[in-house]
N, C-alpha and C positions, 0 to 999 in steps of 0.2 A: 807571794802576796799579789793582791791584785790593787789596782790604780785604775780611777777615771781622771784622765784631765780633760779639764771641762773648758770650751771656748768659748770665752763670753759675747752676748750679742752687744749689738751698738746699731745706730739708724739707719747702717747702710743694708746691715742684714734685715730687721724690718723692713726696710722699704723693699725686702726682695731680692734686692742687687747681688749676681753671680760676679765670684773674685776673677779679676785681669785671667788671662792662663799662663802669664807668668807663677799667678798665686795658685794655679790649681795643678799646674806642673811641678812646684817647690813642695804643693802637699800629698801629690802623689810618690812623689821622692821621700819624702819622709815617710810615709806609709810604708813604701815599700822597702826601705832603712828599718824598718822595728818589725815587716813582716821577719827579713831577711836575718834578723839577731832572733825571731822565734819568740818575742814576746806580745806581736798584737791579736788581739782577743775580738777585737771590734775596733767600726770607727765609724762614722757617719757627722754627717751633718743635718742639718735642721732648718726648716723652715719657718717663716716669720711666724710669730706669735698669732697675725691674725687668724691664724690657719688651724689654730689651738683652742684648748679648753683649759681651766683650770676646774676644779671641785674642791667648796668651800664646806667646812660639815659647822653645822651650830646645831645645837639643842639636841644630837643624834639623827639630824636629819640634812643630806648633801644637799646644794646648790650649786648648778653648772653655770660659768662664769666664761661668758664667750671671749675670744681676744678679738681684737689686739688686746696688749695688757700695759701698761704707762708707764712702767720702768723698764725700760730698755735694755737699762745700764745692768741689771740686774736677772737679762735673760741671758741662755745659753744659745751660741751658735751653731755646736756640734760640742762631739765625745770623741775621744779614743780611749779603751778600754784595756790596760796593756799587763801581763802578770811577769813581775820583774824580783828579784831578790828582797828588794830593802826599799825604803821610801826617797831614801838620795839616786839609787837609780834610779826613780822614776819621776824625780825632779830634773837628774839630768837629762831623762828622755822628753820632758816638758818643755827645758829652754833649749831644744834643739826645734819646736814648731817652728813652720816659719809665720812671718810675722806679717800682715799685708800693710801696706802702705795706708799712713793714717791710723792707724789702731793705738796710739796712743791713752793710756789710762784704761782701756779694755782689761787687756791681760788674761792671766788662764788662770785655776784654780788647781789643784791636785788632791783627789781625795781616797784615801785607802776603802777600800771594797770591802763589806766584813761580808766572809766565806766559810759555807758549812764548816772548813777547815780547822776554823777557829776556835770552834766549840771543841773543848774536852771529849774524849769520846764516853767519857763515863759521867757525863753531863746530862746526856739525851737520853731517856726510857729505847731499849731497842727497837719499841715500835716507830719511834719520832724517825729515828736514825735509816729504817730501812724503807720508809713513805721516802725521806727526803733522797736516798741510793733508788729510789724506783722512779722519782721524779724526771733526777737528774738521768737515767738511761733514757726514760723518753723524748729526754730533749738534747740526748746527745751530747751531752755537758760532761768533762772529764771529772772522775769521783774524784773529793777534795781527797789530798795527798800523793796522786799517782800522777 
């Protein structure tokens, strides 16, 4: 199964601000803790929202929505991407982030990843099934179940 837990923004990462390297040393350690157990898939972080876009659609037609954007509280600061058994591993690999000073009421989110895997295999017309086995060769992506 796959998991994103997602780190939520707060003002300091809006405003830009690079973590202590106490915090960038705690998260490289942990990075390299869930390479080392064989479940990180990805991981990155994110830069402030001014730096972004959203796209609104109304009537069938998009509107690109420049940031910043004005809930803070409600952006993301990064991802780790991690494919672990069951969703309690990958809550326990969530309350091992480390946690920067001040981040109170932030907090991270955990969310399961729905993966070709998931679908039945006699769900999918063979064409559907062998686009998405030819996709995933081109992008290098392991075929769901192996």
């Amino acid at each position: 199964m796959k998991f994103m837990i997602v780190g939520k923004g707060g003002a300091e990462t809006e405003a830009g601000a690079l973590p202590s390297q106490e915090v960038v040393d705690s998260m490289h350690a942990y990075n390299e803790a869930l390479a080392k157990a064989g479940v990180l898939l990805a991981a990155e972080g994110l830069y402030p929202s001014s730096q972004g876009a959203q796209i609104a659609y109304s009537g069938g037609k998009a509107t690109v929505i420049d940031g910043p954007f004005a809930e803070a509280k409600e952006l993301i600061a990064g991802f780790w991407l991690i494919q672990v058994k069951s969703r309690e591993e990958a809550i326990e690999w969530a309350m091992r982030v480390p946690v920067p000073p001040g981040s109170d009421g932030i907090g991270l989110d955990v969310w399961r990843v729905f993966d070709a895997s998931d679908v039945p295999d006699d769900s999918l017309p063979a064409n559907e099934r062998e686009r998405e086995q030819a996709l995933r060769e081109r992008l290098g992506v392991d075929t769901p179940g192996t």
